[in-house]
C-alpha positions in Angstrom: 4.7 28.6 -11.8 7.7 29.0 -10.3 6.1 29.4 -6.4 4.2 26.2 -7.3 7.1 24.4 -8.3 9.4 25.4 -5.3 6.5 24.6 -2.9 5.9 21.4 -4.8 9.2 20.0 -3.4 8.1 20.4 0.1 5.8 17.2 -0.5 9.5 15.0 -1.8 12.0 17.1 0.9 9.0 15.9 3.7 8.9 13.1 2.9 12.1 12.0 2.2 14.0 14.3 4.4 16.1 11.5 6.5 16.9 10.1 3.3 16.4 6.9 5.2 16.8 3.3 3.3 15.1 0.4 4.0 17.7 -0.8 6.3 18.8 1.9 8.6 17.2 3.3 11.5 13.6 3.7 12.1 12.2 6.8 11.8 10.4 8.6 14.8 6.3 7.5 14.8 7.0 3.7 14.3 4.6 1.9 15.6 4.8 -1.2 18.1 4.4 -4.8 17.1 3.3 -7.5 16.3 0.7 -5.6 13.9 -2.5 -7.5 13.0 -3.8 -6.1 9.6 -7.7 -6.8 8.6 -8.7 -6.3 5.7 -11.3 -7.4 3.0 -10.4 -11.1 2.6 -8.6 -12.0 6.0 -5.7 -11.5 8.5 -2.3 -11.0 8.3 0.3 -10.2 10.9 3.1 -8.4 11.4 5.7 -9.6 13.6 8.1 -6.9 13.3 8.8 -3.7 11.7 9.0 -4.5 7.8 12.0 -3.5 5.8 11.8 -4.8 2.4 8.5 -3.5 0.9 7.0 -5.0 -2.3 4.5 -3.1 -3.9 1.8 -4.6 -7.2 0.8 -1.2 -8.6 2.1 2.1 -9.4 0.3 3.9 -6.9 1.5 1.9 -3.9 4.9 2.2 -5.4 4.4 5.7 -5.4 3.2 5.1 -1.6 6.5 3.3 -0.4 8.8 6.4 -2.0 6.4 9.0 -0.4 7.7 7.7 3.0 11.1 7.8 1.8 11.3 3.4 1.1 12.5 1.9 -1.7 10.9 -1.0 -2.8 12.3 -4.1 -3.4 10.1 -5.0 -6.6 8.0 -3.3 -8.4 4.9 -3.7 -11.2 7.0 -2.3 -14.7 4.5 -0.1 -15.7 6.5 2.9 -17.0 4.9 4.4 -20.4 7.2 4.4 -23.2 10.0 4.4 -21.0 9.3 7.5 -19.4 9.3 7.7 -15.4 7.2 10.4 -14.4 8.6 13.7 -13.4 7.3 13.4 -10.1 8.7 10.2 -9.1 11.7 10.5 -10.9 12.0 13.3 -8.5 11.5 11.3 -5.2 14.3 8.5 -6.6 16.9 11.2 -7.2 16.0 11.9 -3.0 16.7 8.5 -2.5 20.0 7.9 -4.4 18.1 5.3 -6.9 18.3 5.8 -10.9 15.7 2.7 -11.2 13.7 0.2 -9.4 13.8 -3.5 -10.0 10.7 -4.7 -11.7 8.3 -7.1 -13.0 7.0 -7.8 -16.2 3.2 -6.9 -15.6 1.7 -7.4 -18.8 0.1 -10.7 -18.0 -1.0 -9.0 -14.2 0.6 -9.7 -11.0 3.9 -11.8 -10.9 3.8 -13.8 -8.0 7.1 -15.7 -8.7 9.3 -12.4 -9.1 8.1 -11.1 -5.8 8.5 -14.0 -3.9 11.9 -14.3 -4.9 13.0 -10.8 -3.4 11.3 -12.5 0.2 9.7 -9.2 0.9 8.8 -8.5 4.8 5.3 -7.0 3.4 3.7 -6.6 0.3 1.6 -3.4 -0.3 -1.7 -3.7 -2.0 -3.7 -0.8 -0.9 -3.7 1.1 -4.6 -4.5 -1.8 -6.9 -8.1 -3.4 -8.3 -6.5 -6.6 -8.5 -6.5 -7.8 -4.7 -9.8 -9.4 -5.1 -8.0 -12.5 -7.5 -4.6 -11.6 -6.0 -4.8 -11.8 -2.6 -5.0 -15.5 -2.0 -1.4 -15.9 -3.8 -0.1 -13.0 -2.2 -0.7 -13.8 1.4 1.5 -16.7 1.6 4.3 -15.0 0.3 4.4 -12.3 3.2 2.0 -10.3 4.6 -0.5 -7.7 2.6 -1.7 -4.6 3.3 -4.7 -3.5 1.7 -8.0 -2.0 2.2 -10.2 -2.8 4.8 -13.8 -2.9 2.1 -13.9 -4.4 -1.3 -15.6 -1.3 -2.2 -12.5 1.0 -0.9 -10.5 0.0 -4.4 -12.7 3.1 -6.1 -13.6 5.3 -3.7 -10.8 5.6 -1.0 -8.7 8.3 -0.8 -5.2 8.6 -1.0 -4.2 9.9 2.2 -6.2 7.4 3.8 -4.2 4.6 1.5 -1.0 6.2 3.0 -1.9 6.5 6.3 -3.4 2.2 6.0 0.3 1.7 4.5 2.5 4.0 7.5 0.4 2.5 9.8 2.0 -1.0 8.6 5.3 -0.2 8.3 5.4 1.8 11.2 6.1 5.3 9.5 2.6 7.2 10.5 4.3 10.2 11.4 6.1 10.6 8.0 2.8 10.1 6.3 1.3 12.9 8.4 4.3 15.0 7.2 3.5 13.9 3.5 0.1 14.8 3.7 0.5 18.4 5.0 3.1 19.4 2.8 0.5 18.2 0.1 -2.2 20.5 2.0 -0.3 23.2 1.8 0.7 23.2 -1.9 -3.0 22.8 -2.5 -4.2 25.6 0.1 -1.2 28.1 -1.5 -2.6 27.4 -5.1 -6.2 28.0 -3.9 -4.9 31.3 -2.6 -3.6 32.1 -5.8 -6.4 30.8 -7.9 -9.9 32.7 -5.9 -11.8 32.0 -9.2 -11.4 28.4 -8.6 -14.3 28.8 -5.9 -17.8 27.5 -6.6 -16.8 26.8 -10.1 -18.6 23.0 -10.6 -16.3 20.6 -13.0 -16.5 17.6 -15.2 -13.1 15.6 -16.2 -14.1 13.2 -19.3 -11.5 11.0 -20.5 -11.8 9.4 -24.0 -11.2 5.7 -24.0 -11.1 3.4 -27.1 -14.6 2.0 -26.2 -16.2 4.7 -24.4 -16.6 8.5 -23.4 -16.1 8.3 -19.2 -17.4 10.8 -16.9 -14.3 10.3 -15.1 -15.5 13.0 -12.2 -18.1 10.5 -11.2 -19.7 11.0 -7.6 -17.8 8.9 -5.2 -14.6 9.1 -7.4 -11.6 10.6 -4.8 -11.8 14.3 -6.2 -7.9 14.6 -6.1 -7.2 18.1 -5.9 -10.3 19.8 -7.7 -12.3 20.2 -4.3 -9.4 21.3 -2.2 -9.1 24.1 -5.0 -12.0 25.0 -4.5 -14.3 23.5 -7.1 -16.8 21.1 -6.6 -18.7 18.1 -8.9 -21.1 18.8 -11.2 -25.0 18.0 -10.5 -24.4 15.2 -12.9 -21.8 13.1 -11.4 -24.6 11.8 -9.1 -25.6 9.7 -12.1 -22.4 8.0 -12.3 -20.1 5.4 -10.4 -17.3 3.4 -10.8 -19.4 0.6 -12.5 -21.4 3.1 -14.8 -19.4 5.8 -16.0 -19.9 5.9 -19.8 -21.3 8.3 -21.8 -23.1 7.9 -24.9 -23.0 10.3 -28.2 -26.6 10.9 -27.8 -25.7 12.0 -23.7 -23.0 14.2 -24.5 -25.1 17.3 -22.5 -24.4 15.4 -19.5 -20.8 16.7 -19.3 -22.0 19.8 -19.1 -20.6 22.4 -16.2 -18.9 25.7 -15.3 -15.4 24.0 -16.6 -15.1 21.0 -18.6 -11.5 19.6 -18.9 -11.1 16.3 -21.3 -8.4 14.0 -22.2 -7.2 11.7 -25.1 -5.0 9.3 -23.4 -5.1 7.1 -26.6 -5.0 10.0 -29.5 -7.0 9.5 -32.6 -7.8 5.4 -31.0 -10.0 7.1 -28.6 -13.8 6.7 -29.4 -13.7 10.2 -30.9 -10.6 12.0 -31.7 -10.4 15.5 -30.4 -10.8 17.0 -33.3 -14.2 14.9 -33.9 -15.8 15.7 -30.2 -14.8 19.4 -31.1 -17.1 19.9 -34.1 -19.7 17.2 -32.2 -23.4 19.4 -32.5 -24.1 18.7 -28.8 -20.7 19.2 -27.6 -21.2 22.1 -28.8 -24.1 23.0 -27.7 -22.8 23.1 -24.0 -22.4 26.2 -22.6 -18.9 25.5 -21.2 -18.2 24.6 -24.7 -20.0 28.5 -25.8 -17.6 30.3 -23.1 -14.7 28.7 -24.2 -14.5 26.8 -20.1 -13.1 23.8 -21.8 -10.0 22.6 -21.6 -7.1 20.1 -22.9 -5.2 17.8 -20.3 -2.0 16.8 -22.0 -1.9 12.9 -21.4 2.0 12.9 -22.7 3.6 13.9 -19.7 1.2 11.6 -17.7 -0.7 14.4 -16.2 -4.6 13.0 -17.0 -3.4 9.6 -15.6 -2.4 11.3 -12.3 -5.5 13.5 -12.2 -7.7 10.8 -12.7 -5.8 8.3 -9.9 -3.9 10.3 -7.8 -1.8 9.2 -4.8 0.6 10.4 -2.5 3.7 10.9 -4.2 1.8 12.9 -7.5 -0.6 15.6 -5.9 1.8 18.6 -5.5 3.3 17.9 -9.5 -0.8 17.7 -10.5 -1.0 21.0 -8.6 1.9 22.9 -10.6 0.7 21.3 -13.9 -3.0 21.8 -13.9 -3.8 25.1 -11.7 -2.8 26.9 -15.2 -4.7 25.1 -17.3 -7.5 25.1 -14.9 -7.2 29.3 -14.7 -7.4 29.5 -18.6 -10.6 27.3 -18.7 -12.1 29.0 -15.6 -11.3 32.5 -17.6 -12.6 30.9 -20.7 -8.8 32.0 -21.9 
């Protein structure tokens, strides 16, 4: 644990190295403007390099500290009051003990970010931009996915690398993203049971069972670690990810990790899909290859959407608990 930890910091000291703010000097690999960004529902342009960044979901917030900017709103969507470990870690690098932020509850506030006259507005991490966009745009320019389709399935690095290209920092993302490699590639090392070894991630939601590990979902870091998607995830997407109690062989793989983001709320607490007859019946389930993913310390959130400021704190916290399941420990 310890390795993984040290070399998890490479991904925060990368990226944040300059400890650059918003408002000094660009750092080397900035781009030349104007920019013209195309995306899904139009053009916006970029006259000059942007400084104050506004970001409308976690995971592009996470995108602006990755390249070492902080932003000058933010969605308030902080569980319980708890910042995660991992970005509390990239604010401490940036001298910040919070970020400035907007009541989300009701979705996007369009009124608190246009009062902190953001250069540009990142949107490339959210499901929202398809009803959003048309208020955003005329509050500064977005940047956002080129597809409609890209909300699900794009990966992070390519949402940090359509961000860095905006604001001018590709080189820094290029940084982020090896030190991420390489925290990944030293764990894989570590880990050579990982290989071959097909997975399912379920998470148990209120309403529903979802094959979370569906087949164009961005695998995070399972597939980099070696593993690779069950058979079954070619059954689901995005839009049809449920499973039903009568379907429960479905999850079936070499290791089966689930989650209970909403304890005993979920559709089956974890006690319940424990003495289940068909979840038992699986043979991950018979060799003990099944495993827990603690949802208090936000680890099954950042599994299930990762991005570029979480992957090397996913990699410390889950190659364990992927070892034990792959050991049937």
């Amino acid at each position: 644990m310890k390795k993984f930890a040290a070399v998890a910091c490479l991904v925060l000291v990368t990226a944040c190295a300059a400890q650059e703010r918003p408002a000094q000097k660009a750092a080397a690999g900035q781009g030349a403007y104007p920019v013209t960004l195309t995306n899904a529902w139009g053009q916006d342009t970029l006259d000059k390099k942007p400084l104050r960044v506004a970001t409308v979901s976690d995971g592009d917030t996470s995108i602006a500290l990755a390249l070492g900017l902080v932003p000058v709103i933010t969605p308030d969507v902080v569980d319980g009051g708890t910042v995660p470990e991992y970005k509390k870690q990239a604010m401490d690098k940036l001298g910040v003990t919070s970020l400035k932020t907007y009541d989300d509850t009701d979705g996007t506030d369009f009124e608190a970010i246009a009062a902190e006259a953001p250069d540009v507005i990142l949107g490339v991490n959210t499901w929202a931009m398809d009803t959003d966009y048309a208020k955003l745009a005329p509050i500064a320019p977005v940047v956002t996915y080129a597809q409609k389709k890209d909300a699900d399935t794009l990966p992070w690095q390519e949402r940090l690398k359509v961000a860095a290209k905006a604001l001018g920092l590709s080189d820094r993302a290029e940084a982020v993203i090896s030190a991420n490699r390489k925290v990944i590639a030293d764990a894989a090392a570590a880990n050579p049971a990982f290989q071959g070894k097909t997975y399912t991630y379920v998470v148990v939601h209120p309403e529903q069972i979802t094959f979370m590990s569906y087949a164009n979902q961005d695998p995070g870091i399972f597939e980099e670690l070696g593993l690779r998607k069950t058979a079954n995830a070619a059954d689901y997407s995005a839009d049809n990810n449920g499973v039903s109690l009568e379907n429960l062989d479905q999850l079936d793989a070499d290791v089966v990790l689930v989650t209970y983001p909403f304890g005993d709320e979920g559709l089956l607490s974890a006690s319940e899909l424990a003495g289940n007859k068909l979840f038992q019946s699986l043979k991950a389930v018979k060799n003990k290859h099944v495993a827990v993913v603690p949802s208090q310390n936000t680890l099954s959130s950042a599994i299930a959407y990762p991005d570029a400021l979480s992957s090397s704190w996913v990699v410390e916290q889950l190659a364990p608990i992927l070892a034990k399941a792959v050991a049937g420990a």
